[in-house]
N, C-alpha and C positions, 0 to 999 in steps of 0.2 A: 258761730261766735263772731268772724270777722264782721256778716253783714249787720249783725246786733249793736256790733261797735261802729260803723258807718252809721247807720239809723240811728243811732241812739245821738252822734257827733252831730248830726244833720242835726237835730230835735233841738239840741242844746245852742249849735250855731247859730238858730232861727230865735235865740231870745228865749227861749222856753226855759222852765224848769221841768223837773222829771220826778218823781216818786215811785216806790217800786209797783205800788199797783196800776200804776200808768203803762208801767215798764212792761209786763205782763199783759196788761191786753194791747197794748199799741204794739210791741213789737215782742211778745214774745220770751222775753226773757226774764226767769225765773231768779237770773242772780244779777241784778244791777247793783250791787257796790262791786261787784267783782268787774266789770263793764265797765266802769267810771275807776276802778285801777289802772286797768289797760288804757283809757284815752289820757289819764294824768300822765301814765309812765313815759307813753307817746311826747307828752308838752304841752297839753291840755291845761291848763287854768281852772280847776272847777271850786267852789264852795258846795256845802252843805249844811242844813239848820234839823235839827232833830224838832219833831214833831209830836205830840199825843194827841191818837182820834180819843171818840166820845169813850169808848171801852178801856181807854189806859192805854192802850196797845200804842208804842212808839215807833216812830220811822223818821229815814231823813228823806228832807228833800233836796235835790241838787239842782246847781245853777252852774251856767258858765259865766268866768270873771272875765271882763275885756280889758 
């Protein structure tokens, strides 16, 4: 879990946004809003925009605020 939330802090530091199925093949983790509680709780800065793909199916995606 720590290294998920370093890799994930890295990802987001670097300008990126993240999505969960990003989350899952890039680094493995199955519960990214629970991964971006831990770096907010930390001091993190983060937003997220809820998404619908083409099937209806909703997701957010996150950013880090500077």
């Amino acid at each position: 879990m720590e290294s998920q939330n370093k890799a994930i802090k890295a990802h987001l530091e670097s300008g990126k946004t993240i999505n969960p199925m990003e989350a899952l093949i890039s680094f493995g983790c199955f519960r990214l809003a629970a991964r971006i509680k831990n770096l907010k709780d930390s001091g993190m800065t983060i937003e997220k925009e809820m998404k619908q793909d083409e099937n209806g199916k909703r997701y957010a995606v996150y950013w880090r605020v500077t």
